[in-house]
C-alpha positions in Angstrom: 0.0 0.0 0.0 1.4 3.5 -0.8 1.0 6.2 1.3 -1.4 8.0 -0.4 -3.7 4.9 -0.7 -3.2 4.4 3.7 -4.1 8.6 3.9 -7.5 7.5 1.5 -8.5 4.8 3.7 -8.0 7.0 6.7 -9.6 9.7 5.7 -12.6 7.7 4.6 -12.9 6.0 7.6 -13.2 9.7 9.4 -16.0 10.7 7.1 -18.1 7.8 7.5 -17.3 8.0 11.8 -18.2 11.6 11.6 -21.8 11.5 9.7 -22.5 8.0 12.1 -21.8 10.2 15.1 -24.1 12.8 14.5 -27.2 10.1 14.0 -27.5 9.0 17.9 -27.7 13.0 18.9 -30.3 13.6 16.5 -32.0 10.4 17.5 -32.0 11.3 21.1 -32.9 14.6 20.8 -36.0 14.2 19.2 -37.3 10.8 21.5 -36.6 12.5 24.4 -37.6 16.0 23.3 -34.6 17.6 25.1 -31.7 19.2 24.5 -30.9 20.5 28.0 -27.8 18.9 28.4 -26.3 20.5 25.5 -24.7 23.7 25.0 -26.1 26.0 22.4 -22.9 28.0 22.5 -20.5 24.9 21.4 -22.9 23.3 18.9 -23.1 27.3 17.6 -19.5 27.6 17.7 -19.7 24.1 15.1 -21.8 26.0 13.0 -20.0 28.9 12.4 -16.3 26.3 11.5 -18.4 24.1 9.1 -19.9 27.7 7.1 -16.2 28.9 7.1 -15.0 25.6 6.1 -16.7 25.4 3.6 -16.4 28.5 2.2 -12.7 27.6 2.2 -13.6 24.6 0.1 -16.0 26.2 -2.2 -13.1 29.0 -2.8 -10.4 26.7 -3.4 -11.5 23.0 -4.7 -13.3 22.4 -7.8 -13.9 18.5 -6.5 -17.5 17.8 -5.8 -16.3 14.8 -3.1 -14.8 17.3 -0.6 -17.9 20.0 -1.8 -20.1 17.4 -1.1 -18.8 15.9 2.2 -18.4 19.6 3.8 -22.0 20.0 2.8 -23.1 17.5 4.6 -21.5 17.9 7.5 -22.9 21.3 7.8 -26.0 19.8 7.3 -26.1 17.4 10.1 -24.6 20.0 12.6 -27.0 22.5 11.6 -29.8 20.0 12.5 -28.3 19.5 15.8 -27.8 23.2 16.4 -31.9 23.8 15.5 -33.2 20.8 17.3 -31.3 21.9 20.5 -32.3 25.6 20.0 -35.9 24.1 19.5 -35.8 22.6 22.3 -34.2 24.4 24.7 -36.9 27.1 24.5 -39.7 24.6 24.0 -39.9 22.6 27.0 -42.9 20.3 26.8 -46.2 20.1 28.5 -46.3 17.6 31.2 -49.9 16.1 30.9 -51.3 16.1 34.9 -53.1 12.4 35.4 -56.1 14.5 37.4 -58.8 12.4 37.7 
């Protein structure tokens, strides 16, 4: 295996872990209807380094992989960042068992 090829299989491998690792947050989130646990601020400050990243990638790569991939990525964390905004200010109506 050449370098290159080891680099690939690495970086592929991070892709795939970090789109799987956004799944079990979303997942929870929205069972559980709570994001209180979370901070706003951090999942805020991943916003903001996805957008400039991929401005950076939009500026300087033509190659719709990495386009794509940084896409995504913004994607997911911008679900996070929405769902725990949601909520956060949305707390849900306990239902009283008056009878």
């Amino acid at each position: 295996m050449t370098k290159t090829l080891i680099a690939l299989c690495f970086l592929s491998v991070y892709t795939v872990m970090e789109f799987v690792s956004y799944v079990p947050q979303i997942v929870k989130i929205i069972k559980t209807k709570s994001a209180d646990d979370l901070s706003l601020a951090s999942w805020a400050s991943w916003v903001v380094s996805d957008v400039c990243y991929l401005i950076y990638v939009l500026l300087e790569t033509p190659e719709i992989g990495i386009i794509s991939v940084s896409i995504l990525s913004l994607s997911l964390v911008i679900i996070v960042f929405v769902l725990t905004l949601y909520y956060q200010n949305h707390k849900p109506i306990k239902k009283s068992n008056k009878n």
